[in-house]
Structures are given as structure tokens and as C-alpha cells.
N, C-alpha and C positions, 0 to 999 in steps of 0.2 A: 602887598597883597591887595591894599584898599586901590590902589591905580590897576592891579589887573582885574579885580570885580569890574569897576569901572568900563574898563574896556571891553570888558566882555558884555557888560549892558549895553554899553552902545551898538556893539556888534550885533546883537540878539535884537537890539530897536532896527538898525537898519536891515539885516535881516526881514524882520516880520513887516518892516512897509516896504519891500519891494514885492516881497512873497504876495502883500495885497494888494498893489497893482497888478502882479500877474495873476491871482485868483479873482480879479474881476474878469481880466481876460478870456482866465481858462473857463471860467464860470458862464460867458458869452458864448465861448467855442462848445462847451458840454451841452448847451440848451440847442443849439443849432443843431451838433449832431443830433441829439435826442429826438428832435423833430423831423428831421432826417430820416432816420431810424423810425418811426414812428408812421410815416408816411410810406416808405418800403413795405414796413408791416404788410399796413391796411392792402398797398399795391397788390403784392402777394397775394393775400385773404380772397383779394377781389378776382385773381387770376385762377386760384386754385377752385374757386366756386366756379368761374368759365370752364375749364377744365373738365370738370366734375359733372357740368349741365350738357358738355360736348361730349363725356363718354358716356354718359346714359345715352344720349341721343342715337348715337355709334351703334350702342347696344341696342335699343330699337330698333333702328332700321336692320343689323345684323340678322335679329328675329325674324322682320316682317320678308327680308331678302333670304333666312332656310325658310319657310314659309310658303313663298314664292317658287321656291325653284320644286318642292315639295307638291308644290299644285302644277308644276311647270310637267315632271315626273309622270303624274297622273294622266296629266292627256296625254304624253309622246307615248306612256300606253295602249291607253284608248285608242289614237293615229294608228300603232302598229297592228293593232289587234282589228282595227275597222282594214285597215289595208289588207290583212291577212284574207278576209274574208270576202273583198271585194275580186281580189286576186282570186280565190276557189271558186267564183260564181263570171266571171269575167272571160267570157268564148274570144275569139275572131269573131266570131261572126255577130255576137253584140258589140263589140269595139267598134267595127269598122259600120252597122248604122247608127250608135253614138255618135261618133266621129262625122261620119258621111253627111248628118241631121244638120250638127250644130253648124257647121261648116256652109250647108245649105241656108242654113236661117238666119246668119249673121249679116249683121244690113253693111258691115264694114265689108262683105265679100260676094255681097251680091251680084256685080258682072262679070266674077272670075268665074272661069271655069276649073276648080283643083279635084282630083281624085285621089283616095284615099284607098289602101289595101293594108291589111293587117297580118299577120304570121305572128303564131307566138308571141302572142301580146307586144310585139311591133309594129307600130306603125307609119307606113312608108306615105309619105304627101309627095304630088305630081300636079306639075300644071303650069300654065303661063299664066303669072299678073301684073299688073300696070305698075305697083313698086313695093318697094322694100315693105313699107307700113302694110299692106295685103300678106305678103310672105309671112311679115312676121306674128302677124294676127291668125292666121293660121295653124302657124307652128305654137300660139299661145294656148288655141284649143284643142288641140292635141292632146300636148303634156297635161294640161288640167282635168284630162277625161280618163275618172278612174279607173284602176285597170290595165292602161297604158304602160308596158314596160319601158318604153325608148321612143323616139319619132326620130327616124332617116326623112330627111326634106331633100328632094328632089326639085324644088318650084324653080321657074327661071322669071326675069326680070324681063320682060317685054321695052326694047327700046323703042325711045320717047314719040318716034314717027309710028311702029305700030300700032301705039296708044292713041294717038291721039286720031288715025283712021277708024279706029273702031266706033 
């Protein structure tokens, strides 16, 4: 009995110093991960606060954009109800010296000669001009003169020799 005590102390000796070479080890590996861990934490902490600053943000602008379209609402109102009224007050026969004026007094169109006729808040432009940029300046005051249902452009392009005899 006294040689298996024995042996079993030795056992239990070598046992417990291997165990403490390996509990230094694991005792290295535990603080690492800890650290590890430890740093993910704070990572985290740090990320969910970005998060957290990005969805309030989100939320903000979400406001300021129903807000926005809310004021956006109000004039396309306003727009329809001014157009309503501009349409019940709006003859031929105001359109077309709207029209005929601005046409006349635009220094972009001053040695064309274009003519202008209206029907049914339509209005028809005619004429020969030196180029495209004339045409299209034309047809810009047109459309812009409220009132104006449509503009039929009739204008033609004067080639480059009749232009330049004039």
C-alpha cells in the first residue's frame, strides 16, 4: 500500500507541474482573448453610437423632407388655382398682343419678322428667321405667356445665303 501512496504522489506531483506549465500558458492565452474581447466591446459601443447619430440624422432629414414636400403641396396649389384663373381671364385676343409685344420687344428677335395668331388659347407662330436660336426663342415666349394653351410653330430656317443678303 505504502509503494502505491507513493506512486500516486508522484503521479499527482507530476500531474500538478505540467498542469502549471499549461496554466501559465492558458493563463497568456485567457488575458489575450480578454483583451480581444474587451476591444470588440468598446468597437461595438463605438459603432452602435454611429448608428444611433446616423438614425436620428435619417430621422431629421425625413421630417425636414415631409416638411418640404408639404410646402412643395401648397404652391402646386396655389400654381393650379393661379392658372385657373389666369385661363377664365385669358381671351385670343389678350394672348395674341401678349404674345405679338413680347415678341416685338425682344432684342434676341429684333430683325425677324414672326407673326403670331391665337384660337382657343392656341397659339400659332409664323415667320422666317436667320436660325434655330430665333426659332427657338420664340417658341420660349410663347409657352411662357400665361394663358397659352399649346404653341403650333410654323417658323422656317432661312438658308445661310438669304441671311446673310439681308
Amino acid at each position: 500500500m505504502h509503494v502505491a501512496r507513493r506512486w500516486f504522489l508522484a503521479t499527482a506531483l507530476a500531474a500538478t507541474v505540467a498542469v502549471g506549465c499549461s496554466t501559465d500558458e492558458r493563463q497568456a492565452e485567457l488575458e489575450a482573448a480578454s483583451a480581444e474581447l474587451a476591444e470588440a466591446r468598446a468597437e461595438r459601443q463605438e459603432m452602435l453610437e454611429r448608428v444611433a447619430e446616423r438614425r436620428a440624422a435619417a430621422e431629421a432629414a425625413a421630417q425636414e423632407l415631409a416638411a418640404a414636400e408639404a410646402e412643395l403641396a401648397a404652391v402646386d396649389e396655389r400654381l393650379t388655382a393661379a392658372v385657373h384663373r389666369v385661363d377664365e381671364h385669358a381671351t385670343d385676343g389678350l394672348l395674341f398682343r401678349s404674345v405679338q409685344r413680347q415678341l416685338l420687344e425682344d432684342a434676341a428677335l429684333e430683325d425677324v419678322a414672326i407673326a403670331a395668331s391665337v384660337e382657343n388659347g392656341v397659339v400659332t407662330l409664323a415667320g422666317i428667321v436667320a436660325n434655330a436660336d430665333q426659332r427657338d426663342r420664340a417658341l420660349e415666349i410663347a409657352n411662357a405667356t400665361p394663358g397659352v394653351v399649346r404653341v403650333e410653330e410654323r417658323i422656317q430656317i432661312a438658308p445661310a445665303d438669304v441671311s446673310a443678303q439681308e
